[in-house]
TORBA-252723 format. One record per atom (N, C-alpha, C, O): x, y, z; residue in one letter. Coordinates in steps of 0.05 Angstrom, whole numbers, plus 5000, padded with zeros to 4 digits. Example, Ala and Ser with C-alpha at 12.3 -4.5 7.8 and 13.67 -1.06 7.14 Angstrom:
BEGIN
526448865156A;524649105156A;526449345156A;528549345169A;525749555142S;527349795143S;525850015157S;526850235161S;
***
This chain:
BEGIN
501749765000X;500050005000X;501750255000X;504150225005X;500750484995X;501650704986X;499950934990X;498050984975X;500751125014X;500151355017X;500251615004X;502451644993X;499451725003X;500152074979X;499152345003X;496952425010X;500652385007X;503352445019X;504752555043X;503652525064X;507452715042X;507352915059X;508253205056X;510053295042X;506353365078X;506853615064X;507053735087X;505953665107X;509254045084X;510354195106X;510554455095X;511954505075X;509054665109X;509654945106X;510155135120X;508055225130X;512755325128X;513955445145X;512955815132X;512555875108X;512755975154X;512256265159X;514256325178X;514156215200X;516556505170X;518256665185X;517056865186X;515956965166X;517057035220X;516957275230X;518257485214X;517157695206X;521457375207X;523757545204X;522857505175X;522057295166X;522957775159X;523357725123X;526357605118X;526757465098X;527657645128X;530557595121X;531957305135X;534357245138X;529357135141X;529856885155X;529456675128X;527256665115X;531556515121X;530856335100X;530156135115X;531356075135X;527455975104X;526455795109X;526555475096X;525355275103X;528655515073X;528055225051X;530054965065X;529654725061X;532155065079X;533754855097X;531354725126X;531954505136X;529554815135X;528754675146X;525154575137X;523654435150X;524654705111X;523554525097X;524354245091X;522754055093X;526654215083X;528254055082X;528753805095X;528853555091X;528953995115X;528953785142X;526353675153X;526353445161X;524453795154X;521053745150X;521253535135X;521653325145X;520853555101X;521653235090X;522553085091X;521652885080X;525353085106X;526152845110X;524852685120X;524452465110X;523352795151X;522752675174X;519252595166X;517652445179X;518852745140X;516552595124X;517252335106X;515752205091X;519452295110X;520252125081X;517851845078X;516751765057X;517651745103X;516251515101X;513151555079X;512051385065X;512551785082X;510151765069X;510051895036X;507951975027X;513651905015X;513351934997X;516151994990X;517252214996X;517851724970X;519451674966X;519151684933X;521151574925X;517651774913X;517951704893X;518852004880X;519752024858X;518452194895X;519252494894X;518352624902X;515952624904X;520852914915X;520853194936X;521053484921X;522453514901X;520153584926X;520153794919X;519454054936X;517554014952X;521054444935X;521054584953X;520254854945X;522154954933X;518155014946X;517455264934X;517955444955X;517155414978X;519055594946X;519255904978X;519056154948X;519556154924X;518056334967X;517656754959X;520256854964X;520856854988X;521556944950X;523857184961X;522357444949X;520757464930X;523357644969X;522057854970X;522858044946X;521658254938X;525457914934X;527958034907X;525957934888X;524058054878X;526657684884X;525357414859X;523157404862X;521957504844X;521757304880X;519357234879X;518856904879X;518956794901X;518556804864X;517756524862X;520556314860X;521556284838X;521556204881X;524055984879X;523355674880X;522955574902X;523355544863X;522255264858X;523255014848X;523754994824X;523454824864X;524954624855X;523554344862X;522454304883X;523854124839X;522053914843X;524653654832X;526453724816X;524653404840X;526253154832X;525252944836X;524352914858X;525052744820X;525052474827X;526952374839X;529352434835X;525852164863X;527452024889X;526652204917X;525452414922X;527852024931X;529252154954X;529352374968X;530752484952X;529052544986X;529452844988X;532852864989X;534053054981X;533852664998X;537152714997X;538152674964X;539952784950X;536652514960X;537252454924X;536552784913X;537952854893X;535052944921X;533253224899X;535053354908X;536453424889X;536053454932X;536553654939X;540053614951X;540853394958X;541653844952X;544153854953X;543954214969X;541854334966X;546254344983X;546654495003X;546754704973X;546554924982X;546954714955X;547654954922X;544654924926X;543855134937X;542554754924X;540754774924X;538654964939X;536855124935X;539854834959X;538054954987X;538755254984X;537555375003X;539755374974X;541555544989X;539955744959X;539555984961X;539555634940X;537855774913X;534955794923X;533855984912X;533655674938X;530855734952X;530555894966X;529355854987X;531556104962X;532356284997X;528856424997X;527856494976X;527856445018X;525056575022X;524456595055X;525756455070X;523456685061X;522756715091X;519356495100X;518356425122X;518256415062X;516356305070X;516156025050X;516956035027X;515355865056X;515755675037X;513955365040X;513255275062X;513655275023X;512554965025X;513754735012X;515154714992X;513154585028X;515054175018X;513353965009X;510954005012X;513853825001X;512253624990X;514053334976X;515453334955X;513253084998X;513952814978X;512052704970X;510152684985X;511752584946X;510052454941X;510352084931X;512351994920X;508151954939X;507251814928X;505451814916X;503651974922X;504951624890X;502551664865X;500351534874X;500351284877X;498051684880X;495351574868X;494451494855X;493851274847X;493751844844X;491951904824X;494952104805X;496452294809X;494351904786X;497752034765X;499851764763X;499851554775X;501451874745X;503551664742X;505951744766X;505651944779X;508051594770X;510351654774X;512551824756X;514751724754X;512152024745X;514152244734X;514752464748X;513552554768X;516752564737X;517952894745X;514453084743X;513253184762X;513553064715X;511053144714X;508853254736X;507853474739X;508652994752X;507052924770X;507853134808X;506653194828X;510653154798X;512253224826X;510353474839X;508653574825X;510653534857X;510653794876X;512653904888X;515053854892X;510854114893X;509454364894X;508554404868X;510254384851X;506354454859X;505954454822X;505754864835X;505554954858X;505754994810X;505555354800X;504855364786X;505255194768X;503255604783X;502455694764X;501756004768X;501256064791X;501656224748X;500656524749X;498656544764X;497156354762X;497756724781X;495556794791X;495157094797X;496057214816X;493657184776X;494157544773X;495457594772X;496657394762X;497357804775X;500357844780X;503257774792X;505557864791X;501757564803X;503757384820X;502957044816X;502656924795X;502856974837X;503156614828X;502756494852X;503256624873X;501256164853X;500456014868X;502255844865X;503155834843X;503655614892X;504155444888X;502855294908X;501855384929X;502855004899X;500254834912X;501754564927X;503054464909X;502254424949X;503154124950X;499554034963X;497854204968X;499253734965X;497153704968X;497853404977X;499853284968X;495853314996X;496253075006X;493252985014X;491853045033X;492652794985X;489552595001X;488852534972X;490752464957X;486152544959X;485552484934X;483052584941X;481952574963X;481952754909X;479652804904X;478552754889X;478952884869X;476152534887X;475052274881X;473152424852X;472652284832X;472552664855X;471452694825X;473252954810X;472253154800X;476052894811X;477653054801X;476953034769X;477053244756X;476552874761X;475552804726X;474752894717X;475252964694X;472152994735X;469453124716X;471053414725X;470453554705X;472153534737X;473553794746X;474753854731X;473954064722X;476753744720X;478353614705X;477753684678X;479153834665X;476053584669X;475353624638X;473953814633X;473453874609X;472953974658X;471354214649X;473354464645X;473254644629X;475554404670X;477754594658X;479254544638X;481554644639X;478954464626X;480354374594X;478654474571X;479554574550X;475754424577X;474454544557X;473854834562X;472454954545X;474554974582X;475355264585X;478055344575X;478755584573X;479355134569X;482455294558X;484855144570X;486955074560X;483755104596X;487454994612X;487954774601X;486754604588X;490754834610X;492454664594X;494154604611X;495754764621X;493854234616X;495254094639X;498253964634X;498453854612X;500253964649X;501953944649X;502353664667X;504353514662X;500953604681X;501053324698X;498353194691X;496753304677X;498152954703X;495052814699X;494852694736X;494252464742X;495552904753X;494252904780X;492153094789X;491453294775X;491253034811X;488453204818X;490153384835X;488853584843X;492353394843X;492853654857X;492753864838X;491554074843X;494153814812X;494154054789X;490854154783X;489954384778X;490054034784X;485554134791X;486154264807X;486154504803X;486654184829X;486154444857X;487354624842X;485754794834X;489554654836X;491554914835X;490355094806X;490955324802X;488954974792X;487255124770X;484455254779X;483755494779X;483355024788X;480255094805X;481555494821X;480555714817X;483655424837X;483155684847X;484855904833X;484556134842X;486455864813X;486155944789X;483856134777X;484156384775X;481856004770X;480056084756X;478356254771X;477156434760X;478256194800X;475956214816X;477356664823X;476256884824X;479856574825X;481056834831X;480357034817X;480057254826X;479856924784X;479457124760X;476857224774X;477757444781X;475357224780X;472357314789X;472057454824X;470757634835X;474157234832X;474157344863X;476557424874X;477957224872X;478257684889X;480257744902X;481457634929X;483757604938X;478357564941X;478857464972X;479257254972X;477957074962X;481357254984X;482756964979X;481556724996X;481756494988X;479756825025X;478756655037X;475856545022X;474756325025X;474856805004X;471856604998X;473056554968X;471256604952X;474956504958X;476256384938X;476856084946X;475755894934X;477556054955X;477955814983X;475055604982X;474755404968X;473555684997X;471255655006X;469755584982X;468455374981X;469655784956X;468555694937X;470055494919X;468955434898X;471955404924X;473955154911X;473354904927X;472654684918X;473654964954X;471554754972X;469554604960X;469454384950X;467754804964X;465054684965X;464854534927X;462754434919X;467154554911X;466454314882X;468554074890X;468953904873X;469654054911X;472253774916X;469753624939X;468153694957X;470353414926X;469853094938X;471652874943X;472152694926X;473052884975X;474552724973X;476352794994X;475352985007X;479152705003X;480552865019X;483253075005X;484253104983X;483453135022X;484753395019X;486153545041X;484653705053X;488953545051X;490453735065X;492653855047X;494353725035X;492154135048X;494454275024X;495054485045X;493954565066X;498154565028X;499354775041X;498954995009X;498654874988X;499055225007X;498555404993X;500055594998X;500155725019X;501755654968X;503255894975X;502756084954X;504156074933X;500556304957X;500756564948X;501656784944X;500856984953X;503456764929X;506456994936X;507757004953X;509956904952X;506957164978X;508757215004X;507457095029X;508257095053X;504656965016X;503056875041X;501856645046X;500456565028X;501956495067X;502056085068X;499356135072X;498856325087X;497255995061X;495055865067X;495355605079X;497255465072X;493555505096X;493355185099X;491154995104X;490854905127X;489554935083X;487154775090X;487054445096X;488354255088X;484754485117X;485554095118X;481554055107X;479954235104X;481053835104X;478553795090X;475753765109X;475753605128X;473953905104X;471253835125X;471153605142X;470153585165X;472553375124X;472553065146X;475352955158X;476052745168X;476953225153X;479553115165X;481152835158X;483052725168X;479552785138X;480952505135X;484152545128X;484852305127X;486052685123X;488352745126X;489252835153X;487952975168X;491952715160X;493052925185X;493353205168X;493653255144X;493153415199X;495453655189X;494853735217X;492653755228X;498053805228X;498953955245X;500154145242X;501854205225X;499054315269X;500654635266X;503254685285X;503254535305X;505154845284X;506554725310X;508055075305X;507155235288X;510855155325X;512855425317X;514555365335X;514755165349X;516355625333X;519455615344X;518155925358X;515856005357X;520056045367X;520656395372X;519956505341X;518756725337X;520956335317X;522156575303X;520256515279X;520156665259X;518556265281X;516456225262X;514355995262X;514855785274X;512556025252X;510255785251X;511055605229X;513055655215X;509555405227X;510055145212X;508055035222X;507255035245X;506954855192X;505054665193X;506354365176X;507954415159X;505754115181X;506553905171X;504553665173X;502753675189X;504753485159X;503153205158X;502353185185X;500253255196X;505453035200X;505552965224X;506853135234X;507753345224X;506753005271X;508553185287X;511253105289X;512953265296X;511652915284X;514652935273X;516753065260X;519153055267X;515553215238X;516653415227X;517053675240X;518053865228X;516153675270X;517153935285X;518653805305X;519853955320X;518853585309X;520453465332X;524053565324X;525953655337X;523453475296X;526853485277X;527753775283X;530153825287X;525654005285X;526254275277X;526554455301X;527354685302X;525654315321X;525954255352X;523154545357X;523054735373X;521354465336X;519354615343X;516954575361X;516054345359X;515754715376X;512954615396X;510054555377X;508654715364X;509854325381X;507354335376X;504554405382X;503554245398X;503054575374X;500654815381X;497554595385X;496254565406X;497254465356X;495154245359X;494654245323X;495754365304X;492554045324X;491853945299X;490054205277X;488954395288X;490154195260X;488254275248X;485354245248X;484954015241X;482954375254X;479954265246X;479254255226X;479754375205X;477154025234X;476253935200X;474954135189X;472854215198X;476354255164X;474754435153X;476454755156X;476054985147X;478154665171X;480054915178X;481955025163X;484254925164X;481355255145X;484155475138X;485255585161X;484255675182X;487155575154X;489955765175X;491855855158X;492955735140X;492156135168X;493856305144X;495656465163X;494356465184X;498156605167X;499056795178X;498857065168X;499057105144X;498457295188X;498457495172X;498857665209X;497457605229X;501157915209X;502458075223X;503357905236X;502957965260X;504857665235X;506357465254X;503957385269X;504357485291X;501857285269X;500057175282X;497856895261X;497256885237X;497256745280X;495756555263X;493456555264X;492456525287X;491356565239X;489556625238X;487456395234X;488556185228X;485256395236X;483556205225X;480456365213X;479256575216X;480056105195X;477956175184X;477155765177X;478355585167X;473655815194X;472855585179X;471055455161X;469055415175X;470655355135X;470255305114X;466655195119X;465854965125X;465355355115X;461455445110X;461355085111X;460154965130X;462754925088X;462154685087X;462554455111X;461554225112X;464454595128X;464954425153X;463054365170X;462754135179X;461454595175X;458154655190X;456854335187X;456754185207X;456354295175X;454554005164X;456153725154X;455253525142X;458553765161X;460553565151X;460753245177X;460153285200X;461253065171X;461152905184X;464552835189X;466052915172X;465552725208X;468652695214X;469352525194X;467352445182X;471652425187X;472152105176X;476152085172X;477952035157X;475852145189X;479452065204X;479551785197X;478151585203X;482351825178X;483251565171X;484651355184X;486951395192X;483151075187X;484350905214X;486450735201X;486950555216X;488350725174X;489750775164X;492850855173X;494950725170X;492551105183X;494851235199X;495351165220X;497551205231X;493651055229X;493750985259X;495350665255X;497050615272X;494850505238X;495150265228X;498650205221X;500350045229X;498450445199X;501150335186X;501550615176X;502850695196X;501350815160X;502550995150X;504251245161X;506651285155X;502651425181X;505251465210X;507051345219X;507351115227X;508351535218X;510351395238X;509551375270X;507551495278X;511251205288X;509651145306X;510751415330X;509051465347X;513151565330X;513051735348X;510851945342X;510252075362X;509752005322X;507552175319X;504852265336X;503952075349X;503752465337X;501452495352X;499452585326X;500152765311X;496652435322X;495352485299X;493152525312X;492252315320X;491052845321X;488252875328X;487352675352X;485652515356X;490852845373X;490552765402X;491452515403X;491952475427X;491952325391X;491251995396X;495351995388X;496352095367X;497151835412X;500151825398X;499351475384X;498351275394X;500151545360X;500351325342X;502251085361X;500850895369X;504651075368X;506150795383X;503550745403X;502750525397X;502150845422X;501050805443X;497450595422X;496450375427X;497150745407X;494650645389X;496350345384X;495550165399X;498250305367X;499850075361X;499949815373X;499749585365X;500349985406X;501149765436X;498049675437X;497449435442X;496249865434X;493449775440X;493249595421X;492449395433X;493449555401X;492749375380X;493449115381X;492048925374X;496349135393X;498348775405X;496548715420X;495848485418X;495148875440X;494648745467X;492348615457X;492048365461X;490148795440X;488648725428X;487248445416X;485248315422X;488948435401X;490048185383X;490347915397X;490147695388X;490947985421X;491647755447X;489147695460X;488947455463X;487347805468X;485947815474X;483347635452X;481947455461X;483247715429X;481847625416X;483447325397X;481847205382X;485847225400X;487547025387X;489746995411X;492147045408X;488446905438X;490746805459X;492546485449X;491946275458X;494646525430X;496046195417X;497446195439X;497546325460X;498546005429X;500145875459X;502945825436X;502945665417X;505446025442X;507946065427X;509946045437X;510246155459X;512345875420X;514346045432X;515746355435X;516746465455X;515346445412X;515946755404X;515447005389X;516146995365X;514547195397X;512447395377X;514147555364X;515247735376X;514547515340X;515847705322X;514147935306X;511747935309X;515048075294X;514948305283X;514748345247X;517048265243X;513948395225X;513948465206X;514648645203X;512848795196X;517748785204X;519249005212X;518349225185X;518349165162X;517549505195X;518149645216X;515549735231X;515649765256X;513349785217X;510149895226X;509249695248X;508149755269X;509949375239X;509349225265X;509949145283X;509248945295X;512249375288X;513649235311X;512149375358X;511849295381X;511949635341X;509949545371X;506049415372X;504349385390X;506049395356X;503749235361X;504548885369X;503048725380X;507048855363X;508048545367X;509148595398X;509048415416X;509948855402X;511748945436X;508848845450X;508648655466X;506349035437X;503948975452X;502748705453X;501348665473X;502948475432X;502348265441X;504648065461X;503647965482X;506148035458X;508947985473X;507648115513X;507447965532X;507348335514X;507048425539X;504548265555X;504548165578X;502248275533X;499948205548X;500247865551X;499447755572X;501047725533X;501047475531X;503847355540X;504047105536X;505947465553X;508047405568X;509347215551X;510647045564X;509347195523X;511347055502X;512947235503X;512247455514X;515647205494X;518447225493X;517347435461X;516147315444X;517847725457X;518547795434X;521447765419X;522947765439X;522447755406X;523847685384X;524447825362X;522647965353X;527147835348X;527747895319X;527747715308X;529647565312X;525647645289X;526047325276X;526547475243X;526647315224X;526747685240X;526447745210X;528048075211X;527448285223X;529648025197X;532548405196X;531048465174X;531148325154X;529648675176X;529548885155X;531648985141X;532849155154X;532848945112X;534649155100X;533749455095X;532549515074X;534349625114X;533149825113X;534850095084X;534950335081X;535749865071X;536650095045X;535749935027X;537449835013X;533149875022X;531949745009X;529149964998X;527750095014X;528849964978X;526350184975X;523849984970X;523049794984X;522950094943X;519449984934X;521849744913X;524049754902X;519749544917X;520749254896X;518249284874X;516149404879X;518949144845X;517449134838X;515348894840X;516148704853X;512248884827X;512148624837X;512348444803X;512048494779X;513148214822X;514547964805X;512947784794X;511447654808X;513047754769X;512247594757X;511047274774X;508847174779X;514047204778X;513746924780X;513146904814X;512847114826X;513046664829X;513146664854X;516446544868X;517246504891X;517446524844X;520246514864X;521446864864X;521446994885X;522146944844X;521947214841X;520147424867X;521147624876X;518147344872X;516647424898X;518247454916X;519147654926X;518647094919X;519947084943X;522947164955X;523747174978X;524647224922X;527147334926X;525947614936X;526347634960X;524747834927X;523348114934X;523148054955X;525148134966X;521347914974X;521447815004X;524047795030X;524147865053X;525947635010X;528647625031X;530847925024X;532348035039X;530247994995X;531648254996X;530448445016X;532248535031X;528148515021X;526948605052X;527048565066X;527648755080X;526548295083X;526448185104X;528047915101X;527547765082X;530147845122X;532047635121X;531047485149X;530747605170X;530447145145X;529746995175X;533247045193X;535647005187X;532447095206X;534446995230X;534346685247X;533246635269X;535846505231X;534946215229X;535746145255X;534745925259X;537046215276X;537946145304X;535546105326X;535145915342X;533546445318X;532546465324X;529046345321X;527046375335X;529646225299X;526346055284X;527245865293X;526245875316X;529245565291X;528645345285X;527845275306X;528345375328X;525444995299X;523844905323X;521845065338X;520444985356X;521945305329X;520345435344X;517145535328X;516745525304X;514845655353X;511845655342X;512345975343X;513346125360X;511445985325X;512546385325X;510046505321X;508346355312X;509146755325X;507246905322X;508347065308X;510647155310X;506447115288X;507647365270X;505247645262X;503247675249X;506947785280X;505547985272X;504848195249X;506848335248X;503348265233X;503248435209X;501948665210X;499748625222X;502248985199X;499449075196X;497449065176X;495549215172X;498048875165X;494848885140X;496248705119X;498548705110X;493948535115X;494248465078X;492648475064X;490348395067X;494048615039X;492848705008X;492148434994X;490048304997X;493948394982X;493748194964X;494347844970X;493547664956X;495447834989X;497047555004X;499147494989X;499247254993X;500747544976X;502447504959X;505947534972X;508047414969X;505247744986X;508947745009X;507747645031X;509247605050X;504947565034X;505047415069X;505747195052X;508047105055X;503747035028X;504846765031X;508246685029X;509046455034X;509746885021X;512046885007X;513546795036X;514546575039X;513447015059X;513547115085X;513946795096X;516146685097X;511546685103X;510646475113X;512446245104X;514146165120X;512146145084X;514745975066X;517346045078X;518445885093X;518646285072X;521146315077X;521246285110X;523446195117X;519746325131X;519846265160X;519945965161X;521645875176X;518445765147X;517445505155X;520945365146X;522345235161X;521645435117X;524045405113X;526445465136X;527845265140X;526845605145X;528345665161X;527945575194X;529345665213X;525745375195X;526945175215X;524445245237X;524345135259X;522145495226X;519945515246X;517645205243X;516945085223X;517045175262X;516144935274X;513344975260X;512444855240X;511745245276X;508645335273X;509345705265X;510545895275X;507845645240X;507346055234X;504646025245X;503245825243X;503946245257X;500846405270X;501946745262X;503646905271X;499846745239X;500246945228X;497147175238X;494847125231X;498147425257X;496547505264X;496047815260X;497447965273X;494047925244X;494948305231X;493048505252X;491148485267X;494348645245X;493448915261X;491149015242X;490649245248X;490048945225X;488549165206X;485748905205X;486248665203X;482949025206X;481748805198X;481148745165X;481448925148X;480348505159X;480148425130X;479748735113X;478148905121X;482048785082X;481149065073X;479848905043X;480848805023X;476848965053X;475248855019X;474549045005X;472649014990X;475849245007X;474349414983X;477249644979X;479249684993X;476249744955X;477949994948X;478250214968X;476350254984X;481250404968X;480850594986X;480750904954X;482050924933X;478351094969X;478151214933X;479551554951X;478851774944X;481451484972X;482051814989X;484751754987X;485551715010X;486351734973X;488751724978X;490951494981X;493351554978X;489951234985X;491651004999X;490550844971X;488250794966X;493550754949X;493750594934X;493650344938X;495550254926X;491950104953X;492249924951X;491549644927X;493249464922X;489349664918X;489449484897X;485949514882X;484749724886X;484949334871X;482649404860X;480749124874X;482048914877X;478649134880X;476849004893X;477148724882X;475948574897X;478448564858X;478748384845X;481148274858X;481048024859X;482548334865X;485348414866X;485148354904X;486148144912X;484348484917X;484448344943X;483548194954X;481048174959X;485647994963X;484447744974X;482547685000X;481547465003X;482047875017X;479447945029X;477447965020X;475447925034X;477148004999X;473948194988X;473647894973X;471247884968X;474647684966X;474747454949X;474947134958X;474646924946X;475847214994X;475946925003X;475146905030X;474647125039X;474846715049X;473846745077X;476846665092X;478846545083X;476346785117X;478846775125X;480646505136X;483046505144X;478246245132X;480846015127X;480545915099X;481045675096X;479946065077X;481045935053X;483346115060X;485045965068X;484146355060X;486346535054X;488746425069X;491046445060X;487746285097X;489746205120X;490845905100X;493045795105X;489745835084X;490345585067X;491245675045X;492845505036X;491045835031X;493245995021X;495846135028X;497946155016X;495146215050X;498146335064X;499546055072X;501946065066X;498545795084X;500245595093X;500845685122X;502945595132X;499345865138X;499745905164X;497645695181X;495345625176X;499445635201X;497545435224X;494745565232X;492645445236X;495045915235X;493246045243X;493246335238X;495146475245X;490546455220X;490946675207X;488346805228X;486046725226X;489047005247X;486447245257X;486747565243X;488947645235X;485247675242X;484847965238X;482748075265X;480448045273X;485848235275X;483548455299X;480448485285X;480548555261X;477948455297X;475948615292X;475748925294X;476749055312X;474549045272X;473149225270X;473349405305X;474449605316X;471749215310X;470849335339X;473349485352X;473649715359X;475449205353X;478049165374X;479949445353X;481649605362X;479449435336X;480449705324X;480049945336X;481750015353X;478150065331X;476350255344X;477150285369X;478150505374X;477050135384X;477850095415X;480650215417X;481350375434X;482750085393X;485650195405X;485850395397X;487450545409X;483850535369X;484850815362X;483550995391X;484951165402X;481250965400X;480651085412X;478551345409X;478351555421X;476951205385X;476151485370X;473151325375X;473151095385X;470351485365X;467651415360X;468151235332X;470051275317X;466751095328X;466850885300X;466251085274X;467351125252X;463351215292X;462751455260X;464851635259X;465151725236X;466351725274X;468151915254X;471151775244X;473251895239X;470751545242X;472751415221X;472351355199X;470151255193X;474651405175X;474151245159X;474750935151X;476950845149X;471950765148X;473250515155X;471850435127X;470950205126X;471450635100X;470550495078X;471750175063X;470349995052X;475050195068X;476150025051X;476049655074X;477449465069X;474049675099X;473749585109X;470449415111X;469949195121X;468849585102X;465649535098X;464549685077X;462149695073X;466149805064X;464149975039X;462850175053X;460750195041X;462850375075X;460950545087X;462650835073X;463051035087X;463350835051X;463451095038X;463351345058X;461051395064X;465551535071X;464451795069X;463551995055X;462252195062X;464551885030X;462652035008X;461952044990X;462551804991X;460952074964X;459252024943X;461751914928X;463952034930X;461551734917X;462651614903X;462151664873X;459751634869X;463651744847X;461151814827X;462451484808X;464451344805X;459151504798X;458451234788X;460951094761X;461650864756X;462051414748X;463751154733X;466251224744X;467951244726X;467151264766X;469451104779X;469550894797X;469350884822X;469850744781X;469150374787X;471850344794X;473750484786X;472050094814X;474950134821X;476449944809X;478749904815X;474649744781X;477749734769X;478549834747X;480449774732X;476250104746X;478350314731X;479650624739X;480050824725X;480150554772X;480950814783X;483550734781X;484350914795X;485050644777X;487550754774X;488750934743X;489751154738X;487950724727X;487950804702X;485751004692X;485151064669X;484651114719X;482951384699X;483751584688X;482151654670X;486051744692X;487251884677X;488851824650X;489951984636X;488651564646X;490651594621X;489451514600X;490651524578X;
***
């Protein structure tokens, strides 16, 4: 699976304070949530618009000649992973464009589910697209909306109220950061500062790095803009009547775990989930391992409650990126040990618990499972943090198409007979809920029961949402 993305935008007090070195540093400490490309827009008060976008890495895009060409006192970051769009330079962020006399730059993190029909109507007005993502819609939509309206807040508001879907963007208007998060919050965004400036980011991690305080989350539905060194708010007419739908997602696997996401610290949600899991699948093991790295405290949390011995039964190569997937199933299974290697000292003879957060497809658990049994484990009990995902996610999170996952297509001991595990559970629904700690209605738990937060439009079918743009 695959998140889209993370995004960070800094406001210096001082005009003469450059901000693009600890944008910088903001992405790094986003990296987890978008490795396929970074990119950094800042205002100088000389130039005006300084902008730079790369495929890879944020250490791969960017170099200290670099940093040092962004100079601005205000600026925004952005990594991405692909949704909605291909993987190209094309596709990268911060996307720009003119806006009156000056210029918008846009990063954006979530998906907006009827970008298409948006989409083609600004085309048959004239624009002319340079990427085939829905952030470049947003960044036209208020485009257009500007030609008619000056105020930038009911410019805003009226770009709102035509998006379906999620949405946290940072916005940079010449010399001035906007920052919206969406009526249902289904994106993080946090606000956080130093003495010498504010900053907003995905997570809170990205102010931990910058050794900034964190203030609190964004509300659903909340613009925040600075203006005389102070932070302002304004909230979006459409929020009034909006229902929550916080994604249980983040809480799962896509945060990182020192993070705090809308009050709730992600490691602590995690631990709840091990204990969880124990409670509802008490095996009787020798040792609870980990599916390194998202599951490793949810495995701390089953290990504690159930007084099994936790374990490294499996080394992550952590200079390992995205694999592709493989044809064949030995090919799989090489992709498998180039990630994760058994630690055979620690398997042979032994009944292991294995912890996971979620499966898509079954295709690296069964791989997973094989390569443990080989290496001398007695019993796999293969046990996930996420419950069965049968359906498409249409907000952001690339996982597969409803054909395509093996939840939505099998019961959970044909799949346990496909994986070749002694014993396959998925936390319930319920036991979910419980560790995030949230009401059930304001989650989003569509790719879990089909309960849509929101209109879905009829011809994006999901096995042709990926390929709808091309």
């Amino acid at each position: 699976m695959r998140d889209k993305c993370g995004i960070v935008g800094i406001h210096s007090k001082d005009s003469s304070l450059d901000v693009s070195h600890l944008i910088y540093y903001g992405l790094y400490a986003l990296q987890h949530r978008g490795q396929e490309s970074a990119g950094i827009a800042t205002h100088n008060t000389n130039y005006g618009l300084n902008h730079y976008c790369g495929m890879g890495l944020v250490t791969d895009v960017f170099n200290n000649a670099l940093i040092k060409e962004l100079s601005g006192n205000v600026g925004i970051g952005h990594v991405r992973y692909s949704t909605t769009g291909e993987s190209k330079l094309e596709n990268s962020q911060p996307f720009f464009t003119e806006l009156g006399d000056g210029f918008i730059a846009i990063g954006h993190n979530g998906d907006i589910v009827n970008s298409g029909s948006l989409r083609k109507k600004l085309i048959e007005k004239g624009y002319e697209f340079k990427s085939d993502t829905d952030s470049e819609v947003v960044c036209y939509l208020i485009r257009e909306e500007y030609e008619s309206e000056k105020d930038i807040l009911k410019v805003i508001d009226n770009v709102s109220k035509k998006l379906i879907g999620s949405y946290s963007l940072v916005i940079l208007i010449n010399d001035e950061l906007y920052v919206l998060r969406d009526p249902m919050a289904m994106k993080p965004l946090a606000l956080g500062k130093t003495d010498d400036m504010f900053m907003v980011a995905s997570e809170t991690v990205a102010f931990d790095v910058m050794n900034a305080e964190f203030i609190r989350d964004l509300e659903p539905g909340e613009l925040v803009y600075f203006k005389d060194n102070k932070i302002n708010s304004h909230i979006l007419p459409s929020a009034k009547d909006s229902k929550l739908a916080h994604c249980m997602f983040e809480y799962v696997y896509f945060a990182r775990p020192d993070s705090i996401i809308d009050e709730k610290s992600v490691y602590s949600t995690r631990l709840k989930i091990g204990k969880l899991l124990y409670e509802e699948f008490p095996i009787d093991a020798d040792l609870v391992l980990p599916v390194p790295d998202s599951s490793i405290p949810a495995a701390i949390g089953y290990s504690r409650a159930s007084g099994i011995p936790y374990g490294e039964g499996l080394i992550k190569n952590r200079y390992v990126g995205r694999t592709f997937i493989m044809p064949t199933q030995e090919e799989r299974e090489i992709a498998v040990r180039l990630k994760v290697n058994p630690l055979n000292s620690e398997l042979k003879g032994k009944r292991v618990i294995v912890i996971d957060d979620s499966i898509v497809r079954g295709t690296t658990s069964a791989s997973l499972i094989k390569v443990l049994k080989e290496s001398g484990a007695k019993e796999v009990h293969m046990l996930i943090g996420c419950p069965p995902v049968k359906a498409p996610c249409y907000y952001g999170v690339a996982m597969a198409t409803k054909k395509e996952l093996i939840a939505a297509n099998y019961e959970v001991e044909e799949i346990r007979e496909k994986l070749g595990a002694e014993t396959l559970g998925y936390i319930s629904i319920e036991s979910l809920v419980k560790a995030i700690g949230m009401d059930e209605k304001d989650l989003c738990l569509g790719c879990l029961n089909e309960n849509y937060p929101t209109e879905i439009p009829e011809d994006l079918e999901a096995e042709s949402y990926y390929a709808y743009f091309e």
